[in-house]
C-alpha positions as CSV (number, residue, x, y, z in Angstrom):
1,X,81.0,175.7,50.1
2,X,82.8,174.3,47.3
3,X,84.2,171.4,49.3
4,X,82.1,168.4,50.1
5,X,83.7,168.0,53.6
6,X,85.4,170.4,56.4
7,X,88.2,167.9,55.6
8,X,88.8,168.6,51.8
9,X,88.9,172.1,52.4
10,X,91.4,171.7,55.0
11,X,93.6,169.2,52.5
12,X,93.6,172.1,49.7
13,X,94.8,175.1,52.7
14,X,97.6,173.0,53.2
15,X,98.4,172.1,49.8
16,X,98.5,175.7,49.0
17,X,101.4,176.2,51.8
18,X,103.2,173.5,50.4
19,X,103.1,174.6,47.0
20,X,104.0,178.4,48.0
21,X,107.4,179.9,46.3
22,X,108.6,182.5,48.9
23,X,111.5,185.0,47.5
24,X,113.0,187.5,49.0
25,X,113.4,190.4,46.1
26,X,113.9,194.1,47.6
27,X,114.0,196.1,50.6
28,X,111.8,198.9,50.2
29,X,110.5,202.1,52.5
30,X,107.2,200.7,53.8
31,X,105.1,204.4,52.2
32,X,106.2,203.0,48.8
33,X,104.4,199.6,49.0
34,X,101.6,200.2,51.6
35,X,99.4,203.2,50.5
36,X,97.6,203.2,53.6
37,X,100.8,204.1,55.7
38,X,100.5,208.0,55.0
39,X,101.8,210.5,57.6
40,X,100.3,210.1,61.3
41,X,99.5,206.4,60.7
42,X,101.3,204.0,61.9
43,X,101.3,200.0,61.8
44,X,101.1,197.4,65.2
45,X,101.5,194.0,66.2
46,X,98.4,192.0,66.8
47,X,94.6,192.2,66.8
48,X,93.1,196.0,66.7
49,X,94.3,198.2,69.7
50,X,93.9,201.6,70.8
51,X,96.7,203.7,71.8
52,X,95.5,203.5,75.5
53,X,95.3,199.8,76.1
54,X,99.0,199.4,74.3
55,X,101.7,198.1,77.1
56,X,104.0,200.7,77.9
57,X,107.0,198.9,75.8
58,X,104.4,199.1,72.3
59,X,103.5,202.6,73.0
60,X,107.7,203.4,73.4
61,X,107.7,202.3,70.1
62,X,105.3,204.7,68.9
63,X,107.1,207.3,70.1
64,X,110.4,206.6,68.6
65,X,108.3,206.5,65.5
66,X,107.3,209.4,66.1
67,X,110.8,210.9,66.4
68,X,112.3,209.2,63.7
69,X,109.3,210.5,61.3
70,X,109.9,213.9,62.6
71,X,106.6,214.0,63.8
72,X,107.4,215.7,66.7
73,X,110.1,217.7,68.4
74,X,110.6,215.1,71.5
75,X,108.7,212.9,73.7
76,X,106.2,215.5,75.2
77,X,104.9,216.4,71.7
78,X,105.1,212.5,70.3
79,X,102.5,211.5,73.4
80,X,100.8,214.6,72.9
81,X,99.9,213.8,69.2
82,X,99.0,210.0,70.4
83,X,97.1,210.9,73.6
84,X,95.1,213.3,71.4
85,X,94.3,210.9,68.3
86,X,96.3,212.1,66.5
87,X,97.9,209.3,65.2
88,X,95.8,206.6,63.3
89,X,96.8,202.7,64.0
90,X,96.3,199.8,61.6
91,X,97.4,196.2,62.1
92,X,99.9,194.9,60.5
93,X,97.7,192.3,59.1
94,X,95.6,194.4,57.5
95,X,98.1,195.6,54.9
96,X,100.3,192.3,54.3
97,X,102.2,193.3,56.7
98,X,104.0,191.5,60.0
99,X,105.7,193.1,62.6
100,X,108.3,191.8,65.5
101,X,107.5,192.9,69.1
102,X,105.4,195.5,69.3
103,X,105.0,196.1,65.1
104,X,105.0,199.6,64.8
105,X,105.8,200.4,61.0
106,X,105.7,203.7,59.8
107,X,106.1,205.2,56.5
108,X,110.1,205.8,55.9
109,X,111.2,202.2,57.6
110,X,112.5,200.1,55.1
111,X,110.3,196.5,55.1
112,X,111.6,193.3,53.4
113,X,109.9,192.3,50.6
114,X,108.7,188.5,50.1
115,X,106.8,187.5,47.0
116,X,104.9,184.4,46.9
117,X,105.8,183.5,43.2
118,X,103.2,180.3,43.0
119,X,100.6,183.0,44.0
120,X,101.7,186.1,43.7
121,X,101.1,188.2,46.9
122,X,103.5,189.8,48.6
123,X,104.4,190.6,52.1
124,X,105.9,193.1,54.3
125,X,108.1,193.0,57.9
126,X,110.5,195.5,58.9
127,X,114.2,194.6,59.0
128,X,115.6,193.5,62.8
129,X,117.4,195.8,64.6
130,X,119.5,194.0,66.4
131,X,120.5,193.9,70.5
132,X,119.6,195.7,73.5
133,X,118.1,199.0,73.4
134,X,115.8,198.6,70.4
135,X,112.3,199.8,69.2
136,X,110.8,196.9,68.7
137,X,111.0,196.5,72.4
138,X,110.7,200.1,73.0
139,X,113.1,201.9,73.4
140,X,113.5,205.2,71.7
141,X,116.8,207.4,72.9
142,X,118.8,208.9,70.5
143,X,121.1,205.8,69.8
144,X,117.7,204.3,68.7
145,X,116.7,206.8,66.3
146,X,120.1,207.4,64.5
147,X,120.2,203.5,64.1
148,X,116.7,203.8,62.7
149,X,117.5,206.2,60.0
150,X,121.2,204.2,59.3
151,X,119.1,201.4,58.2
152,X,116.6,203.9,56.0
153,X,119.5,205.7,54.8
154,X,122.6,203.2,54.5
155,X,121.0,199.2,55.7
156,X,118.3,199.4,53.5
157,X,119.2,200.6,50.0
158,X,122.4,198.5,50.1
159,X,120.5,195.5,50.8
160,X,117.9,196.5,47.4
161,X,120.8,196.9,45.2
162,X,122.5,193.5,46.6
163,X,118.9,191.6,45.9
164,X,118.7,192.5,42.8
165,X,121.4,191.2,41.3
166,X,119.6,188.2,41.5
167,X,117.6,187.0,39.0
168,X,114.1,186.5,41.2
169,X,115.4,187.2,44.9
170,X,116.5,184.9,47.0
171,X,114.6,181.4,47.6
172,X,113.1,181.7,51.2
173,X,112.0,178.2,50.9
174,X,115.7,176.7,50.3
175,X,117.1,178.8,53.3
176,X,115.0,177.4,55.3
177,X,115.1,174.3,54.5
178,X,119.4,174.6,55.0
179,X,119.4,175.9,58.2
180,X,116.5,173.4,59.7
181,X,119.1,170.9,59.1
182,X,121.4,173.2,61.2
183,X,119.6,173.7,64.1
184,X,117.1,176.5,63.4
185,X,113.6,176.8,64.5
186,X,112.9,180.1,62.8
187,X,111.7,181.9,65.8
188,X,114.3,182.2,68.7
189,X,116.8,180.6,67.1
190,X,117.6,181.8,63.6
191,X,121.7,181.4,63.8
192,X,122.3,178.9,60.7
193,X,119.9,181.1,58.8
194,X,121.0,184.6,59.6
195,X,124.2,183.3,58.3
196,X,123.1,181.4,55.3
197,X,121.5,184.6,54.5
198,X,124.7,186.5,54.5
199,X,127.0,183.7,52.4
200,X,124.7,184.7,50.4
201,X,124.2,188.4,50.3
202,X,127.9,189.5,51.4
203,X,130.0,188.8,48.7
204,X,127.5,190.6,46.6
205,X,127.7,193.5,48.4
206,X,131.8,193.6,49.1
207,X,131.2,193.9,44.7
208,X,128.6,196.9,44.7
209,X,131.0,199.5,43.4
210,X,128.2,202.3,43.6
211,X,128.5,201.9,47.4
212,X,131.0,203.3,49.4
213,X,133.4,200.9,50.7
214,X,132.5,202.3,54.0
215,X,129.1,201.3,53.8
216,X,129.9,197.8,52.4
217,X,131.5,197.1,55.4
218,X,129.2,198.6,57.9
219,X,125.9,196.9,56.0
220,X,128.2,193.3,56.4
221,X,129.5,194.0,59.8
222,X,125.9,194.3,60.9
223,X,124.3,191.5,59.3
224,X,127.4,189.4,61.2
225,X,126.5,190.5,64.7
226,X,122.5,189.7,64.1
227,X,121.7,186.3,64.9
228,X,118.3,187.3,64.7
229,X,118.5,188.9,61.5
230,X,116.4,185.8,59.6
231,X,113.3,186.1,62.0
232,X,112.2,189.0,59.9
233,X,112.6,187.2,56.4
234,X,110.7,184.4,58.3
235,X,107.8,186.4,59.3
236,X,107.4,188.3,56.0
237,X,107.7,184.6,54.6
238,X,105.1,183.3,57.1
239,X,102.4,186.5,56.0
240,X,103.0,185.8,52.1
241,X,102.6,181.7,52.3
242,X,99.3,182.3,54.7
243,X,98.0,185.0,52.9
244,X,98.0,182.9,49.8
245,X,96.3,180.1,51.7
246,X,93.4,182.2,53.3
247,X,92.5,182.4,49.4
248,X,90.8,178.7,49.4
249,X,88.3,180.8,51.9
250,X,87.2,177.6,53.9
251,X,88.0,174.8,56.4
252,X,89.4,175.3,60.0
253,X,93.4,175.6,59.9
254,X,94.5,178.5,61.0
255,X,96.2,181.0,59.1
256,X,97.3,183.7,61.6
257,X,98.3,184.1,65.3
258,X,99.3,187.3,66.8
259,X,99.0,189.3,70.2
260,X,98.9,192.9,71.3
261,X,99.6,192.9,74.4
262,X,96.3,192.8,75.5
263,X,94.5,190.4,73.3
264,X,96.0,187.4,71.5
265,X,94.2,186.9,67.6
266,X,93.8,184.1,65.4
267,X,92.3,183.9,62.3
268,X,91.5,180.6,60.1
269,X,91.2,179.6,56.1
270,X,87.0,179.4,56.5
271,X,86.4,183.2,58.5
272,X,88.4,185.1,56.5
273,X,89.2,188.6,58.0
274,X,87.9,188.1,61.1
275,X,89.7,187.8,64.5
276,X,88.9,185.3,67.5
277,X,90.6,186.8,70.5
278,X,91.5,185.9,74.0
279,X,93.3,187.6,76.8
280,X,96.4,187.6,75.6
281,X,99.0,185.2,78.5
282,X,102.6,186.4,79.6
283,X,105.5,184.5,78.9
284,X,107.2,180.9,81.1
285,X,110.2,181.2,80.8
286,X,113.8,181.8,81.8
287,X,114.7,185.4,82.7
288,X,118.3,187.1,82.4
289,X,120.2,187.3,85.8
290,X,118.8,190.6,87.4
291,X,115.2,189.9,86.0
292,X,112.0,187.5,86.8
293,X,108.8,186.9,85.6
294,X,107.5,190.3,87.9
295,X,109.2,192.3,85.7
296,X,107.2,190.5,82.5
297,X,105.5,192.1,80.0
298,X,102.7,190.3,78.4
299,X,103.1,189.0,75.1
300,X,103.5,191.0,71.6
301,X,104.0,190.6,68.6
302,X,103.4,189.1,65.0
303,X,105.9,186.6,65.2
304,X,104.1,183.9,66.1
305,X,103.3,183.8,62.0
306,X,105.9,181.5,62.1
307,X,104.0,179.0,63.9
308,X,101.6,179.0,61.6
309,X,103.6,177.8,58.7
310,X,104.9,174.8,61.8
311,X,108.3,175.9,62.9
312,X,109.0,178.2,65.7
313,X,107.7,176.2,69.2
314,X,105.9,174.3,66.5
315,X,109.3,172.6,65.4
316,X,110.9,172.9,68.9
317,X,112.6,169.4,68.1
318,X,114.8,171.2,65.1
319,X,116.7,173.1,67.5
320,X,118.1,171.6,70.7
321,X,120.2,174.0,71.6
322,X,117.2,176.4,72.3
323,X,115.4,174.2,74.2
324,X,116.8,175.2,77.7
325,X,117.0,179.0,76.6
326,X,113.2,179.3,76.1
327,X,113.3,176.8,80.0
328,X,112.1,173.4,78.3
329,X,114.6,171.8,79.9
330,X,116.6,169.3,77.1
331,X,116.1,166.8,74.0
332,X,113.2,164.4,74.9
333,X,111.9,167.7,76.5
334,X,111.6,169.1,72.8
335,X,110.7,166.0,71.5
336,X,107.8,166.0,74.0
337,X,106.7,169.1,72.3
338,X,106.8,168.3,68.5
339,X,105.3,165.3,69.0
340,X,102.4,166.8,70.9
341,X,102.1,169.8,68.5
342,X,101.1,166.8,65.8
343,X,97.9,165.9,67.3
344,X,96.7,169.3,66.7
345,X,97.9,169.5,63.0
346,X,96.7,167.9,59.7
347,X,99.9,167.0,58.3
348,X,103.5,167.7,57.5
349,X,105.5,170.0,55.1
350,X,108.3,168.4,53.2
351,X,109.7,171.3,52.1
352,X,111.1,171.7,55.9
353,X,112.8,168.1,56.9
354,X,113.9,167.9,60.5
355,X,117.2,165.9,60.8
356,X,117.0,165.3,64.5
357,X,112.8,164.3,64.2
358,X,114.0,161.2,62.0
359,X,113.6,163.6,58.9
360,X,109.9,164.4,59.3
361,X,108.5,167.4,57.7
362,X,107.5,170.3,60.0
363,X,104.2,170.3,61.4
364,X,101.4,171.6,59.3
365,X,98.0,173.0,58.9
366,X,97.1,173.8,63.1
367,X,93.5,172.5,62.6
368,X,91.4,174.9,65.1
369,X,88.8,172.1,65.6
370,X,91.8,169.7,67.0
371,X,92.9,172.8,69.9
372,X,89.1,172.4,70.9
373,X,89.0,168.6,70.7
374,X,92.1,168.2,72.3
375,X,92.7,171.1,74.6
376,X,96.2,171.4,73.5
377,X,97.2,174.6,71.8
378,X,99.9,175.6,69.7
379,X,103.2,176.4,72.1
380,X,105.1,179.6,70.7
381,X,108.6,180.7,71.4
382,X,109.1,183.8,72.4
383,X,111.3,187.0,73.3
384,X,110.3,188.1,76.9
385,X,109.9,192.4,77.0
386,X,110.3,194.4,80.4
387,X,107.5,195.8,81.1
388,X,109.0,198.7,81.4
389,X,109.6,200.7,77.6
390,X,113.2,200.8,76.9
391,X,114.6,197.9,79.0
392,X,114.2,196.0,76.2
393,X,114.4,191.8,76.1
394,X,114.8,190.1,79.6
395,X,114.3,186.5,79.2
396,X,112.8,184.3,76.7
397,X,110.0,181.1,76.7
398,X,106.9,180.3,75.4
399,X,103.5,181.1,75.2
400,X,100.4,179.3,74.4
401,X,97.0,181.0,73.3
402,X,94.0,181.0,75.1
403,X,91.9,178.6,73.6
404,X,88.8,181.0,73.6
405,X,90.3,182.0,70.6
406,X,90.0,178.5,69.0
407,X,86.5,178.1,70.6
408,X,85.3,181.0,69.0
409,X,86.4,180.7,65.4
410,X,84.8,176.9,65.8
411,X,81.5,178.0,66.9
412,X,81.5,180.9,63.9
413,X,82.3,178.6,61.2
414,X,79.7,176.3,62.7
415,X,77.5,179.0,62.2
416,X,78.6,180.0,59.2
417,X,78.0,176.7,57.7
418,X,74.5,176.2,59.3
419,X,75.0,174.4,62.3
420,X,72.8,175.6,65.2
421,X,74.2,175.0,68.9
């Protein structure tokens, strides 16, 4: 296989995360850098789906895609073109692509752009929209689809023109490891980061005299209200540093994790393109007041690429303050967590030092074959969706995989590499 041991294979996946040089260079429409996003297709979270097994919040989405694209005239028409095949679907995954929630990408959103300088891939997640009624969760009224084509029309270029000034983007890998130190776990908690990320970018943009001053303020104003802003840069970061590890093309660590809805996927470095899936779990967690766990949806989205790289849940320990949010009660709660979360990995990354874990490196390299030996499987922080499309977020936890997901990619490789059960 090129490696002498399962081992050694492993050691070079995770050396190629270590040595990856994620920059964030341009914000782009999505048509202009993923060919396969034509009219009538659109990009989701997760494994393959039909339309027809989507949850009702991911199949909102598509509608408000729908609208925005101009697709249709109004909701009949949009779930007339989906109901009748009219719309093709492709995973996100399958273009270099991540998405938050429920995914859906189509042609005219802008996506963030993240190159992998030591490699040279790139990767592809749309920008977050913010609060409350959103598409990512589903929603799709008209407040959602004006703010939709403000970010194509205003959020978007304003962003390219600020990102270029700089000489090779900005260094994902130095923002990160800033706002570790500042509490930030990357996945429900990207505070520090959201705000390292506009020190950077607003005084660049308050100087873009091509843009009206109007728009300046508008493009900074927003970036100010979204603490979540840096998920999205995390994700995109999370594709282009795994997508440049699934290149060694063996050993066991895993290289993605993502759900649907109705299946949660995992792929590792040794399988390649393939997807082991699992009934996908719901979310534990704490609910806002009004809300509880009957009004769940189960869990979405490509976010949990951030796990993969060992923050998020992974690096629960970097961000005390979230602990009771996602209901993991306190400190040694989190502490609890990373710690356990190390038996599972191969080593740690020293490009992300945790203050507050006696300056260890994140956890890294989630070695499938230590889930199955161990029964423990990676813990994921999460955003909790109503069920219903258009309520949006109502809580927020963690969720684990099902480790039938694990099993399977184990027994493949086995198989792969001769073993006979």
């Amino acid at each position: 296989m090129g490696y002498k041991t399962i081992n050694e294979a492993n050691e070079a996946v995770i050396q190629k995360i270590i040595a990856a040089a994620p920059f964030l260079t341009d914000v782009v429409p999505a048509k202009s850098v993923i060919p396969e996003l034509e009219d009538y297709v659109l990009l989701h979270a997760g494994p393959p789906i039909k339309y027809e097994n989507m949850t009702d919040p991911m199949q909102g989405s598509c509608v408000g895609a729908i609208l925005f694209e101009g697709w249709a005239e109004d909701e009949k028409n949009a779930r007339e073109l989906l109901e009748n095949d009219k719309i093709t679907f492709i995973p996100c995954h399958h273009v270099n692509a991540v998405g938050p929630m429920g995914g859906i990408t189509s042609p005219n959103m802008p996506v963030l752009v993240v190159v992998n300088k030591e490699s040279g891939n790139e990767a592809y997640c749309q920008m977050n929209e913010g609060i409350g009624a959103v598409l990512r969760f589903g929603a799709y009224n008209e407040q959602v689809i004006n703010r939709l084509h403000w970010m194509k029309d205003v959020l978007g270029p304003v962003l390219s023109k600020a990102l270029k000034t700089f000489n090779e983007g900005l260094n994902v890998n130095v923002l990160i490891a800033k706002a570790i130190a500042m509490g930030d776990e990357f996945h429900q908690r990207n505070i520090a980061a959201s705000l390292a990320f506009l020190k950077e970018l607003s005084p660049v943009i308050a100087s873009l005299e091509d843009v009206e001053k109007e728009q300046r303020t508008e493009v900074i104003q927003f970036l100010a209200d979204t603490d979540q802003f840096f998920l999205n840069i995390a994700m995109a970061t999370g594709k282009a540093i795994m997508d440049a590890a699934r290149t060694i093309e063996h050993g066991t660590v895993v290289t993605a994790m993502c759900r649907n809805g109705e299946n949660f996927g995992i792929r590792i470095a040794g399988m390649g393109d393939e997807w082991f899936t699992g009934p996908v779990n719901t979310p534990q967690g704490l609910y806002f007041t009004g809300y509880s766990a009957e009004d769940a949806n189960t869990d979405i989205g490509d976010s949990a690429i951030t796990e993969t790289i060992g923050v998020g849940g992974m690096a629960m320990i970097a961000a005390p303050a979230v602990t009771r949010f996602v209901g993991t009660g306190g400190f040694n709660d989190a502490l609890e967590i990373s710690n356990q979360m190390t038996e599972i990995c191969i080593g740690e990354n020293p490009n992300y030092v945790i203050p507050t874990w006696n300056f260890k490196g994140a956890c890294l390299g989630i070695d499938a074959r230590k889930v199955v030996e161990t029964g423990i499987t990676p813990v994921i922080n999460t955003g909790i969706a109503h069920k219903i499309a258009g309520y949006g977020q109502i809580g927020a936890g963690t969720v684990h995989p099902p480790i039938e997901c694990f099993e399977k990619a184990i027994t493949a490789y086995a198989e792969k590499l001769g073993f006979k059960g």
